[in-house]
C-alpha positions as CSV (number, residue, x, y, z in Angstrom):
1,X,-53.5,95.6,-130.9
2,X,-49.9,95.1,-132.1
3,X,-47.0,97.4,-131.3
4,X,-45.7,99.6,-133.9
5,X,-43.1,100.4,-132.1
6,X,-41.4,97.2,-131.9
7,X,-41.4,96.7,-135.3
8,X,-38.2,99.0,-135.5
9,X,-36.7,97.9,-132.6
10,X,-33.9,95.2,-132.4
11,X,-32.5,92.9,-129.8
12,X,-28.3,92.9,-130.5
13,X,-26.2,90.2,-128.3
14,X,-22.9,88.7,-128.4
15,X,-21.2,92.3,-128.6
16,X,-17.5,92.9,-127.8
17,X,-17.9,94.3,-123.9
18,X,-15.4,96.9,-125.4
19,X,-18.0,98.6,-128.0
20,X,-20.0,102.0,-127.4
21,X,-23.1,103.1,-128.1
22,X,-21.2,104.9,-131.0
23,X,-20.1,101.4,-132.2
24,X,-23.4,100.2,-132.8
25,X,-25.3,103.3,-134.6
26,X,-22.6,103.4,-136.7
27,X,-22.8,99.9,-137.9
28,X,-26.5,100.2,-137.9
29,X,-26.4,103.2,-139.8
30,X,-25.3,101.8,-143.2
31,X,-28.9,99.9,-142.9
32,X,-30.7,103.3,-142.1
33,X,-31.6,105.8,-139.7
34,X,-31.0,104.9,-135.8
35,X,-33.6,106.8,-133.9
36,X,-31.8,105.4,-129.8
37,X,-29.2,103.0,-129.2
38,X,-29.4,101.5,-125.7
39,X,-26.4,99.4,-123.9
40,X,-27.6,96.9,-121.1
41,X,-26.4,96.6,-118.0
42,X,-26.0,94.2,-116.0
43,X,-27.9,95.3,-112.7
44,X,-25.8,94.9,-109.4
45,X,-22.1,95.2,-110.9
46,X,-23.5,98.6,-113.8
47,X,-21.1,96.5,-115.9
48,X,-22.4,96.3,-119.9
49,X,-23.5,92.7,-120.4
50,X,-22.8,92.4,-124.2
51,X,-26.6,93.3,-125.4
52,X,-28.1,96.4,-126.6
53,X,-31.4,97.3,-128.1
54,X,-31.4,99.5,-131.6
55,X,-34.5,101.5,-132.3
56,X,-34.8,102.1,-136.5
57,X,-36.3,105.0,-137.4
58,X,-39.1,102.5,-139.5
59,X,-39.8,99.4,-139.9
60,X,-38.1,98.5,-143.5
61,X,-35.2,99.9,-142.0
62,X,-35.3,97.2,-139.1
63,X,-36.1,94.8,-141.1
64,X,-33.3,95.4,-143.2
65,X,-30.4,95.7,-140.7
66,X,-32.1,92.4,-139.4
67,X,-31.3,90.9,-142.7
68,X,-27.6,92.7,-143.4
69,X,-26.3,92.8,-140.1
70,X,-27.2,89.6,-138.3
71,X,-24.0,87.7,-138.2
72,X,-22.0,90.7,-138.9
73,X,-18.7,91.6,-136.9
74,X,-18.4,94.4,-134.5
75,X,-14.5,94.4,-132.7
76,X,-13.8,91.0,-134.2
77,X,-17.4,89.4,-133.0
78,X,-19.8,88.2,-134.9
79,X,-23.2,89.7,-133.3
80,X,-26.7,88.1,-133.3
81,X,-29.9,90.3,-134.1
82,X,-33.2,89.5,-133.6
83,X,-36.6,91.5,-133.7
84,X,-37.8,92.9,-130.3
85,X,-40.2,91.3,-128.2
86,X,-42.5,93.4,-125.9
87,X,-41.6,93.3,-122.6
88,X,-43.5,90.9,-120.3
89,X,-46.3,93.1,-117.9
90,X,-45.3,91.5,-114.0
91,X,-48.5,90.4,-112.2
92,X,-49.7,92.8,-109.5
93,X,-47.6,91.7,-106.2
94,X,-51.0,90.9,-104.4
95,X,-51.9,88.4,-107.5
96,X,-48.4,86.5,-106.8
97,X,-49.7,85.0,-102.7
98,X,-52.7,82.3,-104.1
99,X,-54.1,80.2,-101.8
100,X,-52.3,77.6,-103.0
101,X,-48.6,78.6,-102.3
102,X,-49.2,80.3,-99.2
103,X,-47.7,78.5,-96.2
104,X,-49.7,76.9,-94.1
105,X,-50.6,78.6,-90.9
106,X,-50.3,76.8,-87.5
107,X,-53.3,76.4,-84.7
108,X,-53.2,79.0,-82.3
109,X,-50.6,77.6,-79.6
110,X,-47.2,76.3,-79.7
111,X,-46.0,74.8,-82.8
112,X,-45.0,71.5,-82.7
C-alpha cells in the first residue's frame, strides 16, 4: 500500500547554506500551505548540507510547488525539487553476517 504521506512531501537541494527554515516556507508558501519544513544536516560537523524536505499540507499543493518552484531561486540559487521517496527500511543487523561474507575461521591451533 502506497504512502499518502509522501505524496505532499518534497526533496529541495542545491539551497544557499545561508537560508532558514523561514526561507523555504515562505517560498513554498505562494504554492500552498507548508505543514513542516525540515533543514538537513550533515551528521558529524551539525553543519546544514544544502537540502531540506517540505511537507504540503496535500497533495495538489505538492504537486504544484513541484511544478512552480523547481528551478526557482532562493539567495541567488536556483534550487532543484523533486517528489519524496520513502525512506529505505535497513536489514536487521543479524541478516547483514551470511555465510557467504563471513571470514573464514581458522583450525583450532596456530594460524599459519
Amino acid at each position: 500500500m502506497k504512502d499518502q504521506s509522501l505524496d505532499k512531501d518534497l526533496f529541495v537541494s542545491d539551497i544557499s547554506l545561508n537560508a532558514k527554515e523561514e526561507d523555504l516556507h515562505k517560498l513554498f508558501a505562494i504554492c500552498g500551505k507548508v505543514k513542516s519544513v525540515h533543514l538537513l544536516t550533515d551528521q558529524k560537523s551539525g553543519q546544514f548540507n544544502g537540502c531540506a524536505f517540505v511537507r504540503m499540507a496535500t497533495a495538489a499543493e505538492a504537486k504544484d510547488a513541484l511544478n512552480m518552484l523547481d528551478g526557482a531561486r532562493l539567495l541567488n540559487r536556483c534550487i532543484r525539487i523533486k517528489a519524496a521517496r520513502p525512506k529505505p527500511s535497513a536489514p536487521p543487523a543479524e541478516a547483514q553476517l551470511t555465510e557467504q561474507n563471513r571470514r573464514p575461521r581458522h583450525p583450532r591451533g596456530r594460524r599459519k
